[in-house]
C-alpha positions in Angstrom: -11.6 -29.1 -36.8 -15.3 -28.5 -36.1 -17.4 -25.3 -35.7 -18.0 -27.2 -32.6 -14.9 -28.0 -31.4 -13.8 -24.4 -31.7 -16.4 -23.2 -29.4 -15.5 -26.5 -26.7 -12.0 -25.3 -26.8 -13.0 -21.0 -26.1 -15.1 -22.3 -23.5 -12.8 -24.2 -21.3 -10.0 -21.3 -21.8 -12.5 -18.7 -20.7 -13.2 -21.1 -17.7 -9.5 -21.6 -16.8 -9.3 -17.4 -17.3 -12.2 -16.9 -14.9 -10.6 -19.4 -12.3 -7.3 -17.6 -12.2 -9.0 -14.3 -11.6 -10.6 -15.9 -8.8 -8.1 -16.9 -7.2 -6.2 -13.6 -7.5 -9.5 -11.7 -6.2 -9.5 -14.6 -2.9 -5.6 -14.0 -2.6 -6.0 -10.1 -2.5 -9.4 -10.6 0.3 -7.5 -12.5 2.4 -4.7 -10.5 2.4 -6.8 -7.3 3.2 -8.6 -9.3 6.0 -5.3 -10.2 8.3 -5.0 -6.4 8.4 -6.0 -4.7 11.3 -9.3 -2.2 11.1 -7.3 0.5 12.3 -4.6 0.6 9.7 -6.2 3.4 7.3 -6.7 5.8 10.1 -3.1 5.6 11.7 -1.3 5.6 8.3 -3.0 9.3 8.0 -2.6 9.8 11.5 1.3 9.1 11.0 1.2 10.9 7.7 0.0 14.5 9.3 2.4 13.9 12.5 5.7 13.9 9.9 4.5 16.9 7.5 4.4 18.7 10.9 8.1 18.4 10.7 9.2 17.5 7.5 7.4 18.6 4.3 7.1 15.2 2.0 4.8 14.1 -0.5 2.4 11.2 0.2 3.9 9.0 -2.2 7.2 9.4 0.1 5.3 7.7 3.3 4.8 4.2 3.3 3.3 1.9 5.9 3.1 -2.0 5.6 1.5 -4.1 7.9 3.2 -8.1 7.9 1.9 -10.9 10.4 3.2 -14.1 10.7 2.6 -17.0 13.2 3.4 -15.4 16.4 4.5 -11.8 15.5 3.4 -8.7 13.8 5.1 -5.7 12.5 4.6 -2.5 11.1 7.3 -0.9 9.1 7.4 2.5 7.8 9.4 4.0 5.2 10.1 7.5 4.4 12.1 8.6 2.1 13.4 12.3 3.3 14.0 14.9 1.0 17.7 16.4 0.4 18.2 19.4 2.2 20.9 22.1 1.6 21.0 23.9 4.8 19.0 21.8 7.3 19.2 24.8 9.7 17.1 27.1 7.5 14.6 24.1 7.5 14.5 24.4 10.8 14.1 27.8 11.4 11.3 27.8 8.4 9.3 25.2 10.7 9.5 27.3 13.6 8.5 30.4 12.0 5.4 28.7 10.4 4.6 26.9 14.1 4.3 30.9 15.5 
């Protein structure tokens, strides 16, 4: 094996390399394309309107956005936490709403 041959062989690796990673970055735009402009806004939009009610962290609240040929849907998942006494909850949130 050549000096040359060694640098033939890195080059056509870092090509292949560089190829893959475009195609992940052209997955990932198209992905981010299909979804509608308003998505960001009502995530946080959905995001204040539970806290009103039920405290959660923001890694709890997920919203994902699908579309396929003739439908979309939007799914969110949150994932409550465990309450003891749910009724003391309640009575909390009422007291904080005065």
């Amino acid at each position: 094996m050549s000096l040359l041959d060694y640098f033939k062989s890195s080059k056509s690796k870092t090509a292949s390399v560089a190829k893959e990673r475009l195609q992940i970055l052209v997955a990932h735009e198209r992905y981010y394309r299909n979804k509608p402009s308003y998505l960001p806004q009502l995530q946080e939009e959905l995001m204040q309107v539970i806290r009103k009610y039920v405290q959660v962290d923001q890694d709890a609240i997920s919203v994902k956005f699908e579309q396929d040929d003739n439908q979309e849907t939007l799914e969110l998942n949150i994932t409550l936490p465990d309450t003891q006494n749910p009724r003391n909850t309640q009575q909390d949130m009422i007291r904080n709403a005065l």
